[in-house]
C-alpha positions, 0 to 999 in steps of 0.5 A: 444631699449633703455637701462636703468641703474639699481640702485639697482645693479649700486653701485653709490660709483665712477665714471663710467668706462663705460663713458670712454667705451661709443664710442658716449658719451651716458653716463654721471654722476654727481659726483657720482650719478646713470649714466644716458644713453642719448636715442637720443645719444646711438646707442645701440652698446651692449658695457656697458652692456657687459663691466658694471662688476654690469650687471646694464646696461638693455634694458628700459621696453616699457611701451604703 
């Protein structure tokens, strides 16, 4: 399951508090854009989409 940001409800005005929340790093952001999820760090631990106040963290579709 990998997990995907979505830019309709993730407001892109600050800095993510869910970088500091993440306990491997997965998430990163340049300046102020979109927070990207790395799927070859995350270990799906549940914790930025429990903690994002925007419930802008969902599971990826599975496309195939």
């Amino acid at each position: 399951m990998a997990l995907t940001v979505d830019a309709r409800l993730c407001p892109q005005n600050h800095r993510c508090p869910l970088i500091a929340i993440c306990p491997v790093g997965a998430i990163s952001q340049e300046g102020f854009s979109l927070p990207k999820i790395d799927p070859a760090l995350c270990i799906e631990c549940g914790q930025c989409m429990k903690r994002c106040g925007m419930q802008a963290i969902h599971p990826a579709e599975q496309h195939g």
